[in-house]
Z-matrix of the N, CA and C atoms (Angstrom, degrees):
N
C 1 1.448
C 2 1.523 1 109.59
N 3 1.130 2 118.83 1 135.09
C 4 1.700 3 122.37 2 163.54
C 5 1.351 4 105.10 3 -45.74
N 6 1.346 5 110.63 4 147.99
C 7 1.200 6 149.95 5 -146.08
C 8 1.877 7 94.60 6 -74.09
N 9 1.413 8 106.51 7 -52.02
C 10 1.930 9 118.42 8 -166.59
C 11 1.277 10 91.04 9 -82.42
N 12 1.435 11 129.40 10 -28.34
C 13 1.786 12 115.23 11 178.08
C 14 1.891 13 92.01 12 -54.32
N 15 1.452 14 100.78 13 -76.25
C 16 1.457 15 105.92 14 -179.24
C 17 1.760 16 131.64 15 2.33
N 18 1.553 17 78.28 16 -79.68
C 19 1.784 18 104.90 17 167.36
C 20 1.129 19 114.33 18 -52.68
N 21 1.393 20 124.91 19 -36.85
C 22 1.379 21 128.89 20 -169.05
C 23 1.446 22 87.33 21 -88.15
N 24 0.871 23 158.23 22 -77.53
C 25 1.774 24 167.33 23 155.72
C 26 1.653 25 93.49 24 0.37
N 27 0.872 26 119.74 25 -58.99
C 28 1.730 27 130.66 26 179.91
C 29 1.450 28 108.15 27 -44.08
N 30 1.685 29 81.18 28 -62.89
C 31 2.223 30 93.55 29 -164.86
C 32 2.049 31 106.03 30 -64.90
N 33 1.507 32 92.13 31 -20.54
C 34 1.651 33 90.47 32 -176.94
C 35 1.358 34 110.29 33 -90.85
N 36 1.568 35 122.92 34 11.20
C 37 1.605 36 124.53 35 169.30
C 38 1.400 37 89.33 36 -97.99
N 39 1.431 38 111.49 37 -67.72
C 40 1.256 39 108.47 38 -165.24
C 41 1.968 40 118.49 39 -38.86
N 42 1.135 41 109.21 40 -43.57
C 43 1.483 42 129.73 41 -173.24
C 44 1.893 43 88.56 42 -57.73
N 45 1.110 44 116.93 43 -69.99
C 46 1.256 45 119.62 44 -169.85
C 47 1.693 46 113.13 45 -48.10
N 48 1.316 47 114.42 46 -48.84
C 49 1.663 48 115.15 47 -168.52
C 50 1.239 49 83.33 48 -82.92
N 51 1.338 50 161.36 49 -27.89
C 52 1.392 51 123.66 50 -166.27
C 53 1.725 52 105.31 51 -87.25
N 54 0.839 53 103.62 52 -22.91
C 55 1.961 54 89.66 53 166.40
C 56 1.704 55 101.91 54 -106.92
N 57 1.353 56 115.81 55 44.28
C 58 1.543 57 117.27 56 144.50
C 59 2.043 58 111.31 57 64.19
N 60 1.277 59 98.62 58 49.68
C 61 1.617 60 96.74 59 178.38
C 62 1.581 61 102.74 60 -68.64
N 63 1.373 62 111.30 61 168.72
C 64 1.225 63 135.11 62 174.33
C 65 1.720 64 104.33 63 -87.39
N 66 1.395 65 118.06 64 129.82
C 67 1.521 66 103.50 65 153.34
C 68 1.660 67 113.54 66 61.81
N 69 1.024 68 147.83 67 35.41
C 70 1.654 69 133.61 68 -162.55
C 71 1.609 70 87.48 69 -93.72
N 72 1.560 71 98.79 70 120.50
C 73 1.786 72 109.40 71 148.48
C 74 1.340 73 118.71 72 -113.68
N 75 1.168 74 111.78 73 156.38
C 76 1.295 75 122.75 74 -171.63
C 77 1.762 76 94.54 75 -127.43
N 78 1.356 77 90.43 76 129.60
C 79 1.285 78 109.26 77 167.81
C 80 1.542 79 130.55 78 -113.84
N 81 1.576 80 119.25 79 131.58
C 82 1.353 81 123.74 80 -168.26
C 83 1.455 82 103.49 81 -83.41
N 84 1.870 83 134.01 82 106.60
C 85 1.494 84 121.26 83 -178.70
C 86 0.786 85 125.44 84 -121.95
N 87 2.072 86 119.02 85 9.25
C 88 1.474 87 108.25 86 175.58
C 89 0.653 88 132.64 87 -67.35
N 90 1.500 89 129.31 88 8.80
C 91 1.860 90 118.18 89 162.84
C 92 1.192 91 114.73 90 -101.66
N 93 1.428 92 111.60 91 3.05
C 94 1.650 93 109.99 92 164.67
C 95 1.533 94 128.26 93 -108.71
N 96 1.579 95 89.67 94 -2.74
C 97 1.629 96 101.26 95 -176.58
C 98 1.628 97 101.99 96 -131.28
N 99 1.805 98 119.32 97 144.34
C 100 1.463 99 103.44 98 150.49
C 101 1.141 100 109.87 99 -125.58
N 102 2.179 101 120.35 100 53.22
C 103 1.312 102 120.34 101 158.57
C 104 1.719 103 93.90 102 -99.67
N 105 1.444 104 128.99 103 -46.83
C 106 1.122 105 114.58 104 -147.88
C 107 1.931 106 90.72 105 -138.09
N 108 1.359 107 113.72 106 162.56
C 109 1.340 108 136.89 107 164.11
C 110 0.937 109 122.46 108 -76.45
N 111 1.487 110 111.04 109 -44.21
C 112 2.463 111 116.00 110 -167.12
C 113 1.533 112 81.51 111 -143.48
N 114 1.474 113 96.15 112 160.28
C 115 1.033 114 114.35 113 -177.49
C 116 1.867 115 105.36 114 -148.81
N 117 1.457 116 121.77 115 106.69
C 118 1.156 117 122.33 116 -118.24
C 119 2.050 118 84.87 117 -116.33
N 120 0.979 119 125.00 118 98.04
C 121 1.426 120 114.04 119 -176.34
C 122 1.642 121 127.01 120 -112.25
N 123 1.288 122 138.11 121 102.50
C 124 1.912 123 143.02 122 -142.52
C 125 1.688 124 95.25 123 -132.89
N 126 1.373 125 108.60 124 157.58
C 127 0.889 126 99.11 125 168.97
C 128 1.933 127 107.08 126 -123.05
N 129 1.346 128 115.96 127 173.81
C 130 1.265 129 112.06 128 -172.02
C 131 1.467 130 101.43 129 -119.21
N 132 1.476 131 125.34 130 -170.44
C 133 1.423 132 115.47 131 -176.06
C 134 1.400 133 114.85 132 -127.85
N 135 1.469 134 93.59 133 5.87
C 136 1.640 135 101.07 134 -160.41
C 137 1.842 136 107.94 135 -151.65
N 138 0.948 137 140.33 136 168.60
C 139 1.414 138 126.77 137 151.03
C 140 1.203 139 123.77 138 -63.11
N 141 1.393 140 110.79 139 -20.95
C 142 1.494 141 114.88 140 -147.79
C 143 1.957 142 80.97 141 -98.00
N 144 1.660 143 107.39 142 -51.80
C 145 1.397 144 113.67 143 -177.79
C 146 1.483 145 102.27 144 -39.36
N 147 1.558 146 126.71 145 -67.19
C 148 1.608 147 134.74 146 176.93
C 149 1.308 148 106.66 147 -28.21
N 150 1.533 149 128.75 148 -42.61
C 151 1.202 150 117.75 149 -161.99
C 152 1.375 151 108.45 150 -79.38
N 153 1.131 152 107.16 151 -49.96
C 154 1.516 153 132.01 152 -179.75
C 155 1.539 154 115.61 153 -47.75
N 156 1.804 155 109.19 154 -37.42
C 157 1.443 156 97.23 155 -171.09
C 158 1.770 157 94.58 156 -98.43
N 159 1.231 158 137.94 157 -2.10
C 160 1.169 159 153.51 158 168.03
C 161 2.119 160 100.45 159 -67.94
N 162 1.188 161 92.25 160 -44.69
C 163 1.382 162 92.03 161 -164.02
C 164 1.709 163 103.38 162 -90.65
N 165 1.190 164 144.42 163 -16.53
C 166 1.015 165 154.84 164 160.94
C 167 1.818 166 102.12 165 -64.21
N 168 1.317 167 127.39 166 -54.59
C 169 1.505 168 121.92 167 175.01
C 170 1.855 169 110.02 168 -51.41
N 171 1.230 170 126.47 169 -44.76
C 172 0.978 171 128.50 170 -153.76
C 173 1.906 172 99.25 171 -101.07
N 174 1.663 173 104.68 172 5.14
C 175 1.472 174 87.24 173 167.51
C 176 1.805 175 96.11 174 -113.84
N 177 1.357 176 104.72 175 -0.97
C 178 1.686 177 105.44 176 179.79
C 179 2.081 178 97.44 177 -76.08
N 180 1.321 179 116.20 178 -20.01
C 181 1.349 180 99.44 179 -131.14
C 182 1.994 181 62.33 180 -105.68
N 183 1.135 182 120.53 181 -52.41
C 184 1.668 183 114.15 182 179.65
C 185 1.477 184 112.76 183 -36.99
N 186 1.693 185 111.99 184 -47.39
C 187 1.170 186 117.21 185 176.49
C 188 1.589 187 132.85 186 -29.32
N 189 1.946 188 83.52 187 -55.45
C 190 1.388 189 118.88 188 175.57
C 191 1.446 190 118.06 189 -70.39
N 192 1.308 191 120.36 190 11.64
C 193 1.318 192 105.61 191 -177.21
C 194 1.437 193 118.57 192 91.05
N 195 1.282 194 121.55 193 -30.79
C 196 1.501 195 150.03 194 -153.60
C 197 1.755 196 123.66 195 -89.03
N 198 1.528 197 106.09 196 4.36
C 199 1.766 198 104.90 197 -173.26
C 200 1.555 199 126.89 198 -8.87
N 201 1.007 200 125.83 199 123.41
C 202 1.731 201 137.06 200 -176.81
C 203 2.073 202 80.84 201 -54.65
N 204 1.332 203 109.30 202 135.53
C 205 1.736 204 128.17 203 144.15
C 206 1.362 205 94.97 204 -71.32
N 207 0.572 206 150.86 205 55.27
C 208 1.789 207 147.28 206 177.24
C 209 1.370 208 136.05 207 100.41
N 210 1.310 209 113.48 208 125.48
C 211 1.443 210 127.31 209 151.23
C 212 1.467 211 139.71 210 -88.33
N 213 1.358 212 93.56 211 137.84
C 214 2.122 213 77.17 212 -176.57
C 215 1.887 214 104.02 213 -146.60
N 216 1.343 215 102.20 214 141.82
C 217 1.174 216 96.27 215 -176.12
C 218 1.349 217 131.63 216 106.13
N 219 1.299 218 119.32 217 -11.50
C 220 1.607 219 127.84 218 170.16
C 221 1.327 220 127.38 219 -38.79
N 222 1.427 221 88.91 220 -34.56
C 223 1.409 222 85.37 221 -148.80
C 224 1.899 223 118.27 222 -94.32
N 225 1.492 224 102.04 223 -2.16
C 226 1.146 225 137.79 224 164.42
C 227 1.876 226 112.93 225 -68.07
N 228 1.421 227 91.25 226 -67.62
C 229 0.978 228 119.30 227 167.27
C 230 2.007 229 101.49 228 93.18
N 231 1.302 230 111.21 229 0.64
C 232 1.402 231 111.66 230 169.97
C 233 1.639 232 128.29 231 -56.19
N 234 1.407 233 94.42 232 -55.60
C 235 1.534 234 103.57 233 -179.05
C 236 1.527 235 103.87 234 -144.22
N 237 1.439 236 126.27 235 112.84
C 238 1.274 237 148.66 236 179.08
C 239 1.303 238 128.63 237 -87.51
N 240 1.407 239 136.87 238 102.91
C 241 1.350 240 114.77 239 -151.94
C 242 2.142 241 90.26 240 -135.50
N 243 1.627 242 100.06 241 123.90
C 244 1.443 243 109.68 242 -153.83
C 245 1.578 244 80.49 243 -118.91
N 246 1.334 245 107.80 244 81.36
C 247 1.680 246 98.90 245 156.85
C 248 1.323 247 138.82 246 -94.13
N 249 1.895 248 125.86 247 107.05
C 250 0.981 249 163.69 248 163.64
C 251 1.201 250 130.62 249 -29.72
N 252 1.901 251 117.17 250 -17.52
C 253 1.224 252 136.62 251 -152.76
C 254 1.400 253 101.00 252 74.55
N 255 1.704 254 120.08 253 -134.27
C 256 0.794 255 126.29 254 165.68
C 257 2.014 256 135.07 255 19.85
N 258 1.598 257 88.64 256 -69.72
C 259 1.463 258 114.56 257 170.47
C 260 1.290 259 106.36 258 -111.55
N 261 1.221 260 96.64 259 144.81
C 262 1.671 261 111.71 260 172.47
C 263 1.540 262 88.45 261 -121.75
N 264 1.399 263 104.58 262 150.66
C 265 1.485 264 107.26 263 167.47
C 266 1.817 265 112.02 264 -133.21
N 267 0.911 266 129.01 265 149.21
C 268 1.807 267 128.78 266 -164.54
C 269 1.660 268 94.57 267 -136.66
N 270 1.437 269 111.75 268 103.49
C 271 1.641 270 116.34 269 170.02
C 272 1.657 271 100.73 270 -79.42
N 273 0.985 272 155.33 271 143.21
C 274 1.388 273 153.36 272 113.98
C 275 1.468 274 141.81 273 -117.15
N 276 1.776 275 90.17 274 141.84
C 277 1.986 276 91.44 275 160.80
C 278 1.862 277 117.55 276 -15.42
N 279 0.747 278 108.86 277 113.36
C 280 1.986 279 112.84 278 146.25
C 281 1.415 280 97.01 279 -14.55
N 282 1.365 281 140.45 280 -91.60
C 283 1.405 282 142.18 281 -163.67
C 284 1.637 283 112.99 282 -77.44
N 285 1.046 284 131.76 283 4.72
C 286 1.161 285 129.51 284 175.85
C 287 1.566 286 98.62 285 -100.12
N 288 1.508 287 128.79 286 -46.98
C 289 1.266 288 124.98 287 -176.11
C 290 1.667 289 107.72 288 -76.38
N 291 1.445 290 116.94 289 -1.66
C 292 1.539 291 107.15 290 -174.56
C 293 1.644 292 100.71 291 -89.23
N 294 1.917 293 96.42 292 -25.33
C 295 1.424 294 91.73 293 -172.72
C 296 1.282 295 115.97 294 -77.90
N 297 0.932 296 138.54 295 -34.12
C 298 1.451 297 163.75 296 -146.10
C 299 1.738 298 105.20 297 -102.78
N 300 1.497 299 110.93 298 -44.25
C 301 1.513 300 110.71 299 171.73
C 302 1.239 301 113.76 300 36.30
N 303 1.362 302 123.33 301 80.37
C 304 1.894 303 118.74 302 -162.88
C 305 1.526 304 87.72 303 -123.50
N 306 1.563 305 122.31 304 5.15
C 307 1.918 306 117.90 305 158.28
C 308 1.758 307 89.47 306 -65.02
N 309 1.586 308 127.57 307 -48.75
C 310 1.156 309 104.81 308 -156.32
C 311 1.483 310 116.50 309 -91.34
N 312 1.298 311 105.62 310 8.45
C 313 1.136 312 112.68 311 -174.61
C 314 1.900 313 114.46 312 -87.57
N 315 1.402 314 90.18 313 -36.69
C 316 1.511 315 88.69 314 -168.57
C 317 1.674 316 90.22 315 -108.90
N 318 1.658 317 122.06 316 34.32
C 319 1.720 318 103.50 317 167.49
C 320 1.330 319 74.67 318 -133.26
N 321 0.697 320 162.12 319 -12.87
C 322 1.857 321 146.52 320 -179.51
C 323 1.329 322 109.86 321 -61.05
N 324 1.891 323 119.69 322 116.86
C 325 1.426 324 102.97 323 175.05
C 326 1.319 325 116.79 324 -56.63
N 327 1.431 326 106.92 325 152.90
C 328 1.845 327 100.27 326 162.92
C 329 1.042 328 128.31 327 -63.64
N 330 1.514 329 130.96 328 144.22
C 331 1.399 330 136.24 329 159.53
C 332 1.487 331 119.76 330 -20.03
N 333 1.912 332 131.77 331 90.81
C 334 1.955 333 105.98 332 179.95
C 335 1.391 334 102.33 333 -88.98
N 336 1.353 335 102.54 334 158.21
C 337 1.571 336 122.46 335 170.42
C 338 2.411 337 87.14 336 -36.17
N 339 1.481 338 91.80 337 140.63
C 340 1.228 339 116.31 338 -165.70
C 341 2.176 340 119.59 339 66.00
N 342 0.863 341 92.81 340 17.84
C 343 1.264 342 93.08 341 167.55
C 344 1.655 343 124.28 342 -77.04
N 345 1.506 344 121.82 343 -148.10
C 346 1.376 345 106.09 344 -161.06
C 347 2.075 346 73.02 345 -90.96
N 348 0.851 347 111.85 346 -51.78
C 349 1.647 348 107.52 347 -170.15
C 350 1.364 349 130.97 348 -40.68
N 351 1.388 350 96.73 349 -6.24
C 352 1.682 351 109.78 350 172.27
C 353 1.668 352 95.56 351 -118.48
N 354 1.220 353 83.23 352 161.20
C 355 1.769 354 100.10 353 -174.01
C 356 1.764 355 117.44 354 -70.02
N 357 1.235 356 105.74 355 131.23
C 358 2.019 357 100.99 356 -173.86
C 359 1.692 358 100.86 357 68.49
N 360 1.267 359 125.94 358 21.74
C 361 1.363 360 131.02 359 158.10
C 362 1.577 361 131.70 360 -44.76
N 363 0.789 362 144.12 361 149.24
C 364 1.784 363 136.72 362 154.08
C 365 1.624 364 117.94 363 -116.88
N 366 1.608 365 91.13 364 125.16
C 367 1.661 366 87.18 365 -167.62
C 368 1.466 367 115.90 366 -75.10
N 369 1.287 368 143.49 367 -176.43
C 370 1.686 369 137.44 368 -142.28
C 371 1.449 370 97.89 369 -178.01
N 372 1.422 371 99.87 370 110.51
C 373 1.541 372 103.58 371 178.32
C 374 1.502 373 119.82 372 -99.88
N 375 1.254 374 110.22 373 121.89
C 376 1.455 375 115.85 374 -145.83
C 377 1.394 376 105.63 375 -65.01
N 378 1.451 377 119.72 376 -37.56
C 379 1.399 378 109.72 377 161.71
C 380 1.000 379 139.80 378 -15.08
N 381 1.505 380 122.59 379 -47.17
C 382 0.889 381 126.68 380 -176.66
C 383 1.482 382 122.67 381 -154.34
N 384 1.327 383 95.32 382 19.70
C 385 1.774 384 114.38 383 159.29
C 386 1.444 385 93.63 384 66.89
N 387 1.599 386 161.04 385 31.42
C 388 0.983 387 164.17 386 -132.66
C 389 1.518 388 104.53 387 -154.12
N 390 1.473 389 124.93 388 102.85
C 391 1.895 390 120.96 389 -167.57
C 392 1.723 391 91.79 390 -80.08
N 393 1.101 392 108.77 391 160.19
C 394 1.263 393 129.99 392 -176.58
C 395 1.703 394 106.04 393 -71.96
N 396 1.374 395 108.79 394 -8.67
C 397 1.745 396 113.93 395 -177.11
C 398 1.387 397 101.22 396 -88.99
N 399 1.310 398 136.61 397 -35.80
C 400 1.365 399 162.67 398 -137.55
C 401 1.600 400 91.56 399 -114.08
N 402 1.342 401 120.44 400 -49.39
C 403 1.525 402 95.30 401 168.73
C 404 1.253 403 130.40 402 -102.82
N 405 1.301 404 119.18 403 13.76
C 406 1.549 405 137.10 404 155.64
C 407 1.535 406 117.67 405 -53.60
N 408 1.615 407 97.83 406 -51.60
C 409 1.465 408 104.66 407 172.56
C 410 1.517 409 122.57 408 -33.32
């Protein structure tokens, strides 16, 4: 990854743990995405917390030179999504991120030709890359 994604990847952890997020993963997606690199997911404890740790990224990233292409979601304050280019970052509620679960969304391999989604398929648990035919044996 370029060097200012990095930094910028840096300043948006740092931004997050100093007003105390819940849980922050960071996810590696340029080979699954060609809008963004990381994909940055925390949780908050409060609405007011969501806003706050949402609003702390986007004065680290101005700081940096770096203005968010968009914000969405403030004003709710449920689920906050501060995209950076590069990084996207997603603050949420406790129950909004359980529902939504977008760790499993963007680490789940994809479905390959012969999977369960094609016909006479074998399903493959990404865990551990191991098809369900293969451990029947």
């Amino acid at each position: 990854m370029p060097e200012a994604t990095d930094t910028l990847l840096a300043g948006v952890e740092e931004a997050l743990a100093d007003l105390k997020a819940v849980n922050s993963v960071t996810i590696d997606v340029h080979e699954l995405s060609n809008v963004m690199d990381y994909l940055v997911i925390c949780t908050g404890t409060s609405n007011r917390h969501v806003k706050s740790l949402a609003e702390n990224v986007v004065k680290m990233a101005k700081g940096a030179g770096q203005p968010p292409l968009g914000i969405e979601g403030q004003d709710a304050g449920e689920w906050v999504l501060v995209d950076l280019g590069d990084v996207v970052v997603h603050v949420m509620l406790p129950a909004t991120r359980d529902f939504y679960d977008l760790e499993r969304l963007w680490t789940t391999v994809p479905p390959a030709p012969g999977s369960p989604s094609e016909p006479g398929g074998a399903s493959v648990d990404a865990s551990s890359g191991i098809s369900s035919d293969a451990a029947a044996d």
